[in-house]
C-alpha positions in Angstrom: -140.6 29.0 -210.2 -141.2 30.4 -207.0 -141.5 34.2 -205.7 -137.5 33.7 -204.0 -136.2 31.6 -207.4 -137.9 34.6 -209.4 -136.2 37.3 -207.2 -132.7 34.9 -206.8 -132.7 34.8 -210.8 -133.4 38.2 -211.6 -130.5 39.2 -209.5 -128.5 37.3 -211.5 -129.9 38.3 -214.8 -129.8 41.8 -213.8 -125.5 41.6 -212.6 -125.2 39.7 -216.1 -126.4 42.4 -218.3 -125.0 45.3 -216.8 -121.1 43.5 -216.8 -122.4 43.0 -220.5 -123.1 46.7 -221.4 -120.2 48.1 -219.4 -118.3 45.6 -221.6 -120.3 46.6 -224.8 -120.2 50.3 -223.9 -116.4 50.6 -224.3 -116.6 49.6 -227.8 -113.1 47.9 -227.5 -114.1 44.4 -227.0 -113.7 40.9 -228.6 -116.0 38.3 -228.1 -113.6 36.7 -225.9 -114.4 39.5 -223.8 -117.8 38.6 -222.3 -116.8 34.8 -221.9 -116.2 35.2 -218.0 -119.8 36.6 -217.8 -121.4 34.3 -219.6 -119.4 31.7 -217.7 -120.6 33.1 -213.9 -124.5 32.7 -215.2 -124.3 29.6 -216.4 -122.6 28.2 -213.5 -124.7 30.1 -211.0 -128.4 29.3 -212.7 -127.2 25.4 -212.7 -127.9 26.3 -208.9 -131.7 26.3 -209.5 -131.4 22.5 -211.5 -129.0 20.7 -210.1 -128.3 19.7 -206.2 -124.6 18.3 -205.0 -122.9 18.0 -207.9 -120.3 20.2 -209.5 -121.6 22.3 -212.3 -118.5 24.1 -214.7 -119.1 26.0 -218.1 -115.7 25.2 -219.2 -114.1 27.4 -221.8 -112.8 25.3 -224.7 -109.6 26.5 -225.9 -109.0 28.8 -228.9 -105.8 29.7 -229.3 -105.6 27.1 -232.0 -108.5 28.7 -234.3 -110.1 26.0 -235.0 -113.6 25.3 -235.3 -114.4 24.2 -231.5 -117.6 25.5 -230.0 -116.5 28.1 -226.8 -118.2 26.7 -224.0 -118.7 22.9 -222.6 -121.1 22.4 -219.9 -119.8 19.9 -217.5 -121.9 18.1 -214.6 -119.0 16.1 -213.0 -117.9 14.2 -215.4 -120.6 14.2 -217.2 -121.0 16.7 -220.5 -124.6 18.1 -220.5 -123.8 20.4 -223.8 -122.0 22.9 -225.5 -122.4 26.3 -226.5 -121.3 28.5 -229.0 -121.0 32.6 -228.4 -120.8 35.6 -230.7 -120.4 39.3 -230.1 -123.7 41.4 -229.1 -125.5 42.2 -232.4 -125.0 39.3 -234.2 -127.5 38.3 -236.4 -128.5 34.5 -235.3 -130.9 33.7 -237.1 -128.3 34.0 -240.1 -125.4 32.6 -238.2 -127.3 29.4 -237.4 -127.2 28.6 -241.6 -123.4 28.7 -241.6 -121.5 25.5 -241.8 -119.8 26.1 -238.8 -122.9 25.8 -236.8 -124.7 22.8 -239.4 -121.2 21.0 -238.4 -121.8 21.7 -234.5 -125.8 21.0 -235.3 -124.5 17.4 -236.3 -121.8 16.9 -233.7 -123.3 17.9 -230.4 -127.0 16.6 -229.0 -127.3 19.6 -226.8 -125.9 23.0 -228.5 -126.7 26.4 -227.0 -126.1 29.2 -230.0 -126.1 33.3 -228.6 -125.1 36.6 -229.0 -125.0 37.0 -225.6 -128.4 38.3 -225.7 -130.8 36.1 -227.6 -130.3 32.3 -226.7 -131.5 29.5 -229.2 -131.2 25.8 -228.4 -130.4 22.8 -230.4 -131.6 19.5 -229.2 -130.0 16.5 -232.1 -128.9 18.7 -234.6 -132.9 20.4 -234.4 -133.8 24.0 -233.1 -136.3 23.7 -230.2 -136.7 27.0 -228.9 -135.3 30.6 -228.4 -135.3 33.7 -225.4 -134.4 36.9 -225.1 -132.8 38.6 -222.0 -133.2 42.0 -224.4 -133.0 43.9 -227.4 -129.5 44.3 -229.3 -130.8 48.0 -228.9 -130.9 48.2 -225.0 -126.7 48.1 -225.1 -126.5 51.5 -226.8 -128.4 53.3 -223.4 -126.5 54.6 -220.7 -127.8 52.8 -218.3 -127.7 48.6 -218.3 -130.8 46.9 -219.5 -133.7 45.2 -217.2 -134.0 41.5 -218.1 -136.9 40.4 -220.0 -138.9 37.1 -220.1 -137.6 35.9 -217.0 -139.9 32.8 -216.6 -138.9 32.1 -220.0 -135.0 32.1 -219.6 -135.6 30.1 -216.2 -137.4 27.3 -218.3 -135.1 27.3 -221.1 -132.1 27.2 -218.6 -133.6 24.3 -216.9 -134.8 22.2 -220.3 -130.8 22.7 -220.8 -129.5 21.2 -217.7 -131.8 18.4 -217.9 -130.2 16.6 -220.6 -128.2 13.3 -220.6 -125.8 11.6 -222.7 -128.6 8.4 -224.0 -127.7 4.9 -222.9 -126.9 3.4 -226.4 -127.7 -0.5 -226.6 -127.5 -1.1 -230.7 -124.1 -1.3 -232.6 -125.7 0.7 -235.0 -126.7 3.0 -232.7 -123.4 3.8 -231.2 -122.1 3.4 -234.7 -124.1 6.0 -236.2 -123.1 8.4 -233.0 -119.4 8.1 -233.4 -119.6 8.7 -237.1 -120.6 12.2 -236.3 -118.2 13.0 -233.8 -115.6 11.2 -236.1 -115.8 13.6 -239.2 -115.5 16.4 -236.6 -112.5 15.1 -235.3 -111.1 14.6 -239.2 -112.3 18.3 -239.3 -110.3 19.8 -236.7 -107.1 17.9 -237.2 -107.3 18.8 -240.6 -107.5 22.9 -239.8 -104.9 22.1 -236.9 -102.6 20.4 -239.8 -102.9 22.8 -242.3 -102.2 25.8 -240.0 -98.3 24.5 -239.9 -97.5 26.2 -236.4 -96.2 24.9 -233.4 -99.6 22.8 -232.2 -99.3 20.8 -235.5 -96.0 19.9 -235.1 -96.9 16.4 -233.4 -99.4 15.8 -236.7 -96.6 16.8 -239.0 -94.5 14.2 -237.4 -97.1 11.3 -237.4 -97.8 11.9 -240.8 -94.2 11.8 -242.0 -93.7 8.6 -239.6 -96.5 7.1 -241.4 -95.7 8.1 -245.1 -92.2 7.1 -244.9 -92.7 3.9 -242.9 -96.3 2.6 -244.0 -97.9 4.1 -246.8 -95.9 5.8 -249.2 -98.7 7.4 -251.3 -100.1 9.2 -247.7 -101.9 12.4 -248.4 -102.7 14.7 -245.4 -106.2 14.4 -245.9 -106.3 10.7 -245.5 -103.7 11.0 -243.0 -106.2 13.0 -241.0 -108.9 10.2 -241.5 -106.9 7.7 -240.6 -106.1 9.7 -237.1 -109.5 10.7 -236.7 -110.6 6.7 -237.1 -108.2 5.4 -235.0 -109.2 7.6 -232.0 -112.7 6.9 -232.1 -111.9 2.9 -232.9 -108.8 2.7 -230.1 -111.8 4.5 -227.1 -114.3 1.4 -228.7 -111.4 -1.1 -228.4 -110.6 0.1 -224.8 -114.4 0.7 -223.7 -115.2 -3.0 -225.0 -112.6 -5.0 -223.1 -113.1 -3.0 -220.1 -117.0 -4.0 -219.9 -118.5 -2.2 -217.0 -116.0 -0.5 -215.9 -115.2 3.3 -216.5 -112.5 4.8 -219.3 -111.1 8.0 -218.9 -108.6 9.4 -221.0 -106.2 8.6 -218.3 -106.7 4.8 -218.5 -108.0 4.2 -221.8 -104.9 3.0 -223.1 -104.4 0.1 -220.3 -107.3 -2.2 -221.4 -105.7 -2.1 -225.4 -106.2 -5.7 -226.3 -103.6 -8.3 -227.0 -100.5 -7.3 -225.9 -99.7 -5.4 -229.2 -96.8 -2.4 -228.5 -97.9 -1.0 -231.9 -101.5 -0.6 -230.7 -100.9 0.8 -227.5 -98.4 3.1 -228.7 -99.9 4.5 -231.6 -103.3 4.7 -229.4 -101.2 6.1 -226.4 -99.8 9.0 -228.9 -102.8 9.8 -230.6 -104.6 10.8 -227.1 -101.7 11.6 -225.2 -99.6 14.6 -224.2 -99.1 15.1 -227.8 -102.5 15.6 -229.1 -103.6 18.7 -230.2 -105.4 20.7 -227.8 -108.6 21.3 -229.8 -108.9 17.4 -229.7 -109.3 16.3 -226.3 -112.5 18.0 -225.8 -114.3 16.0 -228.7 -112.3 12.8 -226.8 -114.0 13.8 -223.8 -117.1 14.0 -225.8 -116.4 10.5 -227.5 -115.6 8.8 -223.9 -118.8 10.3 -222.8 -120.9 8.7 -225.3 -118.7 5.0 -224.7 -119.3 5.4 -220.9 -122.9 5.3 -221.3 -123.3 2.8 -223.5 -124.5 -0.7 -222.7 -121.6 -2.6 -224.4 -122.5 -6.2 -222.8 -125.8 -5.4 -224.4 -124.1 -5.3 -227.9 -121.6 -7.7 -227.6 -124.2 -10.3 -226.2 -126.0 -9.6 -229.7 -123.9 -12.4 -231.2 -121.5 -14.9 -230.6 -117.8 -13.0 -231.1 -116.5 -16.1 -233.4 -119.1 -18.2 -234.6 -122.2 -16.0 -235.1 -123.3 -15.2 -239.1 -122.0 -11.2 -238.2 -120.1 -10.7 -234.8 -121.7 -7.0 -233.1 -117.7 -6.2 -233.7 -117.7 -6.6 -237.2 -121.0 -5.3 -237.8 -120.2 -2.2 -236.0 -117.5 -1.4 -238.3 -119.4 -2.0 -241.3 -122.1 0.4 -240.2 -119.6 2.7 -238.7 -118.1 2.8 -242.2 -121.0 3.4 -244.2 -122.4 6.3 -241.8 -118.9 8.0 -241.8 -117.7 7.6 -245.3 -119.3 5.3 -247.5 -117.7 6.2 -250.8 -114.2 5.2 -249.0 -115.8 1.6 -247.3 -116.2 1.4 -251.5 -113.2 2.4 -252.7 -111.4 0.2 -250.4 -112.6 -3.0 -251.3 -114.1 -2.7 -247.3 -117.1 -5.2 -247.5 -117.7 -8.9 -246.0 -116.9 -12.0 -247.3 -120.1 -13.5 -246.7 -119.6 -16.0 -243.5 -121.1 -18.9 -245.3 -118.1 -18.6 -247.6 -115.7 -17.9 -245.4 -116.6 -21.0 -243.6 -116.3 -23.3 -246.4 -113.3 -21.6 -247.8 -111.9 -22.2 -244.5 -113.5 -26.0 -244.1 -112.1 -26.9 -247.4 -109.0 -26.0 -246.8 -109.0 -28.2 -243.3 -110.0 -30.6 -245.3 -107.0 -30.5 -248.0 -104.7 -30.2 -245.8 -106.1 -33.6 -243.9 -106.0 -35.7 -247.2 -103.9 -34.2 -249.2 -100.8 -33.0 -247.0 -101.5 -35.8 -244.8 -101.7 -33.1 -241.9 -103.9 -35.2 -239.4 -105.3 -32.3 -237.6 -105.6 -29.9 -240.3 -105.2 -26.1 -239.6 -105.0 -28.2 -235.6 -101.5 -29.6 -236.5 -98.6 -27.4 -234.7 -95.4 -25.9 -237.3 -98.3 -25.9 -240.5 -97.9 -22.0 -241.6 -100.7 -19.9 -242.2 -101.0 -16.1 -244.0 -103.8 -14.2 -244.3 -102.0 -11.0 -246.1 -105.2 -8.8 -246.4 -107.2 -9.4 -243.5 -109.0 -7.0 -243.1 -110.8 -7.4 -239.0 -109.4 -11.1 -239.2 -112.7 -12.7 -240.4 -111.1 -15.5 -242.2 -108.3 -15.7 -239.4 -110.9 -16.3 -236.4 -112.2 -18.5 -238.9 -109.8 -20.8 -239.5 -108.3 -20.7 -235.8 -111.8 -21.7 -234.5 -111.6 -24.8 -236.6 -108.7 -25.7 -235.5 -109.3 -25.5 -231.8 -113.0 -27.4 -232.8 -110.6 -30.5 -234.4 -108.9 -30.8 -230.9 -112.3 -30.9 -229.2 -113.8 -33.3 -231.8 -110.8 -35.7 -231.0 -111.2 -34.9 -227.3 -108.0 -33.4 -226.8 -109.3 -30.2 -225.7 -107.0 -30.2 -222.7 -104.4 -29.6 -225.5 -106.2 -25.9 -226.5 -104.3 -23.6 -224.0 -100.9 -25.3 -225.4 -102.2 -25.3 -229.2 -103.0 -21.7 -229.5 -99.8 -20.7 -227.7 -97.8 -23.4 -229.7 -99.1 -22.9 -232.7 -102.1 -20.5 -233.2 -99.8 -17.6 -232.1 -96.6 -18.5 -233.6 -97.8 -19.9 -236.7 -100.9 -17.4 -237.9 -100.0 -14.7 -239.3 -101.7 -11.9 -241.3 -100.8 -8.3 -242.6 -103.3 -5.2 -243.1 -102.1 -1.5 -244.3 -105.3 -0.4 -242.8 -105.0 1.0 -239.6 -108.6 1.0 -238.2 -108.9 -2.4 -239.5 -106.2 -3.3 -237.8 -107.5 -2.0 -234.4 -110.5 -4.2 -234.8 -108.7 -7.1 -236.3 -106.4 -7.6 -233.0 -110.2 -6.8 -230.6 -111.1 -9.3 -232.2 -108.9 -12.5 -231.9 -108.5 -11.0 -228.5 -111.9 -11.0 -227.5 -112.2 -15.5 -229.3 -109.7 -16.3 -227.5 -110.0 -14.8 -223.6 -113.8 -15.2 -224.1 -114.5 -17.7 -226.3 -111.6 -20.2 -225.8 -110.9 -19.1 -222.6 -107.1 -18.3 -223.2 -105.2 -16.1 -220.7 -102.5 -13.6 -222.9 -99.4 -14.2 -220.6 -96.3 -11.1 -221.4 -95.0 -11.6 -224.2 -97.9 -13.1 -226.1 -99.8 -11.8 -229.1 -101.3 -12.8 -232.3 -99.5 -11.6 -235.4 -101.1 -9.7 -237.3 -99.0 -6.7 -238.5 -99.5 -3.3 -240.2 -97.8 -3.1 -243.6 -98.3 -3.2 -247.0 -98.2 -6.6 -248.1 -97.3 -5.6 -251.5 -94.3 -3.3 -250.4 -90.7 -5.2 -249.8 -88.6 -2.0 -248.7 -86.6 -2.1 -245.5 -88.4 0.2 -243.1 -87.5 3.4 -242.0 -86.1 4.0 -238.8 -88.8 6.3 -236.7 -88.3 8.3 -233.8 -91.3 9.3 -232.7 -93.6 5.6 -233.4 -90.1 3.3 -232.9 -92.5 0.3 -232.8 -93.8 1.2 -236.5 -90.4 0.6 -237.3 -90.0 -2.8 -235.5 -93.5 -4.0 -236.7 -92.6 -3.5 -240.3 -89.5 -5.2 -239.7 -91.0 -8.2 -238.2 -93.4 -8.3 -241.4 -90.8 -7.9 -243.8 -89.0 -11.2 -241.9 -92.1 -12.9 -242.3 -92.8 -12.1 -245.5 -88.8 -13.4 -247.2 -88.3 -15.9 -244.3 -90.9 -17.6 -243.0 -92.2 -21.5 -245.1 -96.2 -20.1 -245.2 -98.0 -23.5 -246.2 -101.5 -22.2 -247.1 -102.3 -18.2 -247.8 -105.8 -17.4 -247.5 -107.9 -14.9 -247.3 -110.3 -12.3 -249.8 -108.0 -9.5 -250.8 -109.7 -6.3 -251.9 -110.4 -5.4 -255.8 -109.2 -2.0 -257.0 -108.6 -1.9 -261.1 -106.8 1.7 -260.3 -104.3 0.2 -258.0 -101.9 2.8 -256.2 -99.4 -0.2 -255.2 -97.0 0.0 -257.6 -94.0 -0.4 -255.9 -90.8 -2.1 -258.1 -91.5 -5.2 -255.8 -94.7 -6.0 -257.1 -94.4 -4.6 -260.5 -91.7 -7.4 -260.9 -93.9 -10.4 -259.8 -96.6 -8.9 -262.3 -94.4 -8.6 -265.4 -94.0 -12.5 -265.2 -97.1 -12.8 -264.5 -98.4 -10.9 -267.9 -95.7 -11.9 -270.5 -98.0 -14.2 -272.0 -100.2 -12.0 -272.7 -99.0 -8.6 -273.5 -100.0 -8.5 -276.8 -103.7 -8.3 -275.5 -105.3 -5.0 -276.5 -106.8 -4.5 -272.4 -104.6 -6.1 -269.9 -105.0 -3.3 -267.6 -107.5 -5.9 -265.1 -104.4 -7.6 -264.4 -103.0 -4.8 -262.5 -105.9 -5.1 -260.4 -104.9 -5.4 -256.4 -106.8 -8.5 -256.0 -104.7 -9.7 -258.8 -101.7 -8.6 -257.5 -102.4 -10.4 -254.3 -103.0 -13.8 -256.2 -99.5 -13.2 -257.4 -98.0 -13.1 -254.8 -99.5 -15.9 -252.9 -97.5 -18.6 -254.8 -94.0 -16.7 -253.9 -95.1 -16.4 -250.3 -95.6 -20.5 -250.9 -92.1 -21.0 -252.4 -90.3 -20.0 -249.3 -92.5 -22.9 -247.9 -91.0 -25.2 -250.3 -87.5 -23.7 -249.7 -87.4 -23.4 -246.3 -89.8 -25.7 -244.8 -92.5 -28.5 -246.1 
């Protein structure tokens, strides 16, 4: 620092501390109070660092009371950090062990914590370094305090501004990173929720929409998982289809894949108008991170359809065991390995070849196929890929566009009551067939793969607010009594302490266990993978009713 920089910044410091005491000195003050000073010096010192480009200290907003830092540093649209202010005389060196700051620690790479006076920064969760401009003391003289450790602010200041969002170029990179931001999204909606004022209205309304259309056993605090998730998983489904180009929260929504209404609804609502205002910071935060990452870099990794573990899929599984691994194991939420899915899937082809006398196999247009826990669609991709790799192997390739409009999309289906899984599930198929197969979705297309609860046959409530909830468990509740499925497929997942035990399924079991109720432990029969199993041959009966 020069002698003009050093003169240039202690002008600053100097304005800075006396609007502080003058503050501090009327004793009537809230910590809100010295916000627009602390604003004006981080704005003007970004002057020293940081040539042509717009520099803001952006006040977060906090008339929701929840646990948002105060301050985000913004260099266009880029966020350099975050910082988190309490009233002259806090102690910080005992405020920094609160969980409020461990949770901002975790959250935010570059964190500034102060009292106005003392600064300490945060650099990935760990403390670097400290300054003080002066003693909590000076503020009880008449007259303002003189700066101190100039130099040392001035090099603090700088090492601040200097930071970038990483370039992230490994799924479990990136994966790891959202986690993070993930539980502190599940955080704040859950404060926002709980509050039950006006800004939670939208959440109350969700969560009804989804209880009484979806999941009837829908507590808030999975609700607010399941919110948090599909944020961070709808930005990754965006950011991936739009490659190199730049999301915003503006025009995230457009590159949703597969021509889904339920998907670009639900991810339009969820970062819309109507989400809470202490969220669309941390979506800012999460678009920031997706905006620097090299995404061809991790979807080049391996081969979408045919590789042993697609970057997609193996994104969610790390994802899932960084953000809450004793949910990924209480849902079942773990791969079929791909060797078995691949010779479930060629058996099968094979059966249906010989057996049905279905020349093409899963290739043969009209032949019905379920999946009803899918999951991301591994076994779907699957079985679709060996379909379109019988045309080639008979050289009618030139009939692939025709077959997967024909027949892939009209006769696939496959049901999930997971809604992150869902998300990835329709990236997925997306992503085989514009990239693999080459297939252009024209209006009107998509692959069917619906959220609902396979084992639930209730007619659907009629929502307001998510309308195409309502039509999208109608359509699976006409697939599900209506349409002649010829072969169900698929690894449903095991939970001995099932919590579908809707009248519907309880039904199919009681037939299913009259033989046997005598037996002292029959309680693994109420297991959901068992459940599943029994339904598969009433999902076939329709077949023989309806169709072949």
């Amino acid at each position: 620092m020069n002698k003009a920089e050093t003169a240039k910044l202690l002008k600053i410091l100097t304005t800075y501390l006396k609007e502080i005491h003058e503050i501090y000195a009327k004793r009537d003050f809230s910590e809100g109070s010295f916000y627009a000073s602390l604003e004006d010096l981080f704005e003007k010192c970004s002057h020293f660092f940081i040539t042509g480009e717009k520099v803001k200290a952006l006040v977060l907003p906090k008339k929701t009371d929840v646990g948002i830092p105060d301050f985000c540093i913004r260099k266009n649209d880029e966020i350099i950090g975050h910082i988190e202010a309490k009233v002259p005389d806090s102690n910080l060196h005992e405020i920094e062990k609160s969980e409020q700051i461990q949770r901002y620690r975790t959250a935010f790479p570059s964190l500034i914590v102060t009292n106005f006076l003392e600064f300490r920064r945060y650099r990935n969760g760990e403390f670097v370094e400290k300054v003080e401009l002066c003693s909590p003391a000076a503020l009880h003289g008449l007259k303002a305090p003189i700066p101190e450790n100039v130099d040392a602010f001035y090099a603090f200041i700088r090492e601040f501004y200097s930071f970038s969002t990483p370039e992230i170029k490994t799924a479990s990179g990136l994966a790891i990173t959202l986690a993070d931001k993930t539980k502190f999204s599940r955080n704040i909606l859950k404060e926002v929720l709980e509050r039950r004022d006006r800004d939670s209205i939208p959440l109350e309304s969700f969560y009804a929409a989804f209880r009484e259309t979806l999941i009837g056993s829908l507590t808030e605090d999975k609700f607010v998982d399941l919110y948090a998730q599909t944020i961070t998983y709808g930005l990754f489904a965006a950011k991936i289809m739009a490659g190199k180009e730049r999301i915003t929260k503006a025009n995230a929504w457009e590159f949703i894949p597969g021509n889904v209404p339920l998907l670009s609804q639900i991810f339009h609502t969820f970062v819309g108008p109507d989400t809470p205002e202490a969220m669309n910071w941390i979506i800012e935060d999460i678009l920031n991170v997706l905006n620097k990452t090299d995404i061809e870099a991790i979807t080049r990794a391996k081969a979408a359809t045919f590789g042993t573990r697609d970057p997609i899929v193996h994104f969610y599984d790390t994802f899932l065991g960084e953000y809450n691994p004793e949910e990924r194991a209480k849902l079942g939420v773990y791969y079929t390995p791909p060797e078995v899915v691949d010779y479930i899937v060629k058996s099968i082809h094979k059966l249906l070849k010989e057996k049905f006398d279905k020349d093409k196999g899963l290739a043969e247009e009209g032949l019905k196929l379920l999946d009803p826990a899918a999951g991301t669609l591994t076994f779907i991709i699957r079985a679709l890929g060996r379909a379109l790799l019988e045309l080639q192997d008979k050289r009618l390739g030139g009939m692939i566009p025709s077959n997967i409009k024909n027949h892939i999309l009209s006769d696939f289906y496959a049901f999930e009551i997971q809604v992150v899984p869902y998300i990835i599930g329709h990236l997925r198929v997306a992503m085989s067939l514009e990239k693999v197969w080459d297939y252009e979705f024209e209006k009107g297309d998509r692959f069917q793969f619906y959220l609902t609860n396979t084992l639930e046959m209730k007619e659907p409530e009629q929502e307001l607010i998510l309308r195409q909830l309502t039509e999208e468990a109608q359509e699976a509740k006409r697939v599900k009594e209506k349409e002649p499925i010829l072969v169900v497929l698929g690894n449903p997942p095991y939970s001995v302490s099932s919590e579908n035990k809707s009248d519907f399924i309880e039904k199919l079991m009681e037939d299913y266990k009259r033989d046997v109720k005598t037996e002292k432990n029959i309680q693994p029969l109420s297991d959901d993978y068992i459940k599943f199993i029994r339904l598969a041959p009433r999902y076939l009966s329709v077949g023989v009713k309806i169709g072949n």
